[in-house]
Steps between C-alpha positions, in 0.01 A plus 500: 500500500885501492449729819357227690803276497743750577341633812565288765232591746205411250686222418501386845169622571388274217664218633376541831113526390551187264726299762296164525467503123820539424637229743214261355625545129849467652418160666321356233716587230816361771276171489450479123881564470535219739296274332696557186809390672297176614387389167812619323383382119414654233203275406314521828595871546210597210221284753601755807506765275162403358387478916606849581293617203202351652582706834546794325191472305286396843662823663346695215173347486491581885604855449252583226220328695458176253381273776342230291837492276726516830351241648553262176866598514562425869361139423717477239843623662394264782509197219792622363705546864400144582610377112820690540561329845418148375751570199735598752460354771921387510587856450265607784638231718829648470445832613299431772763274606738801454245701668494276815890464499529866441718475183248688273822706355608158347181575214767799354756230450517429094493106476809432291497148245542186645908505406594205307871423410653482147522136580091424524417676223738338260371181667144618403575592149709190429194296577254715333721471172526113514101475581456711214722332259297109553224723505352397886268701664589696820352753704712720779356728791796708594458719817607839417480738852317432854343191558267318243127435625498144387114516618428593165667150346217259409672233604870575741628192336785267665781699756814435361774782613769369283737679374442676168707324201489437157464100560212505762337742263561267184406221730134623674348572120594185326182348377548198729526681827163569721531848523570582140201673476491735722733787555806583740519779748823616553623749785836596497734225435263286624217214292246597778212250291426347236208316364293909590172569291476796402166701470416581113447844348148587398611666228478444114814357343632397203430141420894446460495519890447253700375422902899568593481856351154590617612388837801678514297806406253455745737462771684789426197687465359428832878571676744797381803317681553196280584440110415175294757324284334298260593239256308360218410096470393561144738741350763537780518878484590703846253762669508705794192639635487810763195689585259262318725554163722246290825631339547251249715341296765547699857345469722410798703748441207725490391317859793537689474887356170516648585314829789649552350857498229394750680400730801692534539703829485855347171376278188643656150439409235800380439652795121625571537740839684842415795575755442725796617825261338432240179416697515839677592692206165386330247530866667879465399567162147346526450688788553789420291490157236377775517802683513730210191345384281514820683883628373663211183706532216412274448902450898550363559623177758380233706773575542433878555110496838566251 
């Protein structure tokens, strides 16, 4: 077998018979990669994972003749296409607008954190420690990378694009004030809204939580670029919730640790797509295991496949 890959000409002559094939896997797996780059998120990455499995599984039924099963599968990667493109639909926006503008290179651009100076997150912490210390209840949407799809908000709330500080923060939850209830977006340096309803997570909590932390879970669990700070009414304790979970207590020291390590420049997120290298490195290795596997003659004994 080992004879096959260092001869060129069968090589070649391989390559040649199998040309379409090859440049079929190629451009799928290119569009799958590309995909990746789209979605960019760990959570959604398992639901286009779970997709291609569907494909692969429909190519197989089709191969071993399983028409009744292939046909069930088709319907179902049909579903799951349109699903994924409802989902999302902003992401697909964007690259077809990239597409049309021909700036599809700008999908291998890591989005880097939303910077935010020393000054606004000592401005956020201040105000989280004085909510928590009179024990009033806050909630805080903080854009962490790209834009926010504020489609998912129940409710957008009231535009404010104030400037974030530790008084208007103090000032929006006081009990007194309309839009103490809901929570605060923040972009930047900037109170985008306040007043926002959030939608709630669907699933089972402690009962020591209440409809802040369940919706700062189920934002967060719907959209990988935004964290929750949360404080208390009844026992004035801090949270932060990312990717549907709650780190709490937390102190404000233990906040501004936290903040401060999301969104400094050099932090990156967990990163779903492999890099070019790495990416090739593995299509060359599965290959070739492919190969091996469909080269060998059914007739060969132990002793010639070592």
């Amino acid at each position: 077998m080992s004879g096959f890959f260092l001869d060129p000409r069968r090589l070649l002559s391989w390559i040649l018979s199998h040309g379409l094939s090859v440049l079929d896997f190629g451009l799928v797996l290119l569009l799958t990669y590309m995909l990746l780059l789209i979605i960019g998120e760990r959570r959604t990455f398992w639901m286009v994972r779970g997709l291609i499995y569907l494909m692969l599984a429909s190519v197989i039924s089709d191969a071993l003749g399983l028409r009744l099963l292939g046909l069930v599968l088709e319907k179902l990667i049909l579903g799951a296409a349109v699903a994924i493109a409802v989902i999302f639909q902003s992401e697909f926006r964007r690259f077809l607008e990239l597409l049309g503008k021909g700036q599809v290179w700008e999908l291998f651009q890591k989005s880097s954190p939303t910077p935010k100076t020393d000054n606004v997150i000592d401005e956020l912490v201040d105000a989280v420690k004085d909510l928590s210390q009179n024990r009033t209840g806050a909630l805080m949407v903080l854009e962490t990378s790209g834009n926010l799809d504020t489609k998912v908000f129940v409710n957008p709330g009231v535009m404010l694009n104030g400037e974030v500080s530790k008084e208007l923060i103090q000032t929006i939850f006081q009990t007194k004030t309309l839009l103490h209830d809901g929570a605060v977006f923040i972009r930047g340096d900037r109170v985008v809204a306040a007043g926002v309803i959030l939608p709630l997570s669907e699933r089972s909590t402690s009962r020591q939580l209440g409809t802040r932390h369940r919706a700062a879970m189920g934002i967060t669990e719907r959209l990988d670029n935004c964290i929750c700070i949360v404080v208390s009414e009844e026992t004035g304790s801090i949270s932060l919730a990312s990717g549907g979970n709650l780190d709490r207590p937390l102190t404000s020291s233990k906040l501004k640790e936290l903040l401060e390590a999301k969104f400094s420049p050099s932090g990156e997120g967990e990163v779903v797509t492999p890099s070019w290298g790495r990416l090739g490195r593995t299509i060359g290795l599965k290959g070739r295991l492919i190969l091996e596997k469909f080269s060998r003659s059914p007739s060969a004994t132990p002793k010639d496949r070592k």
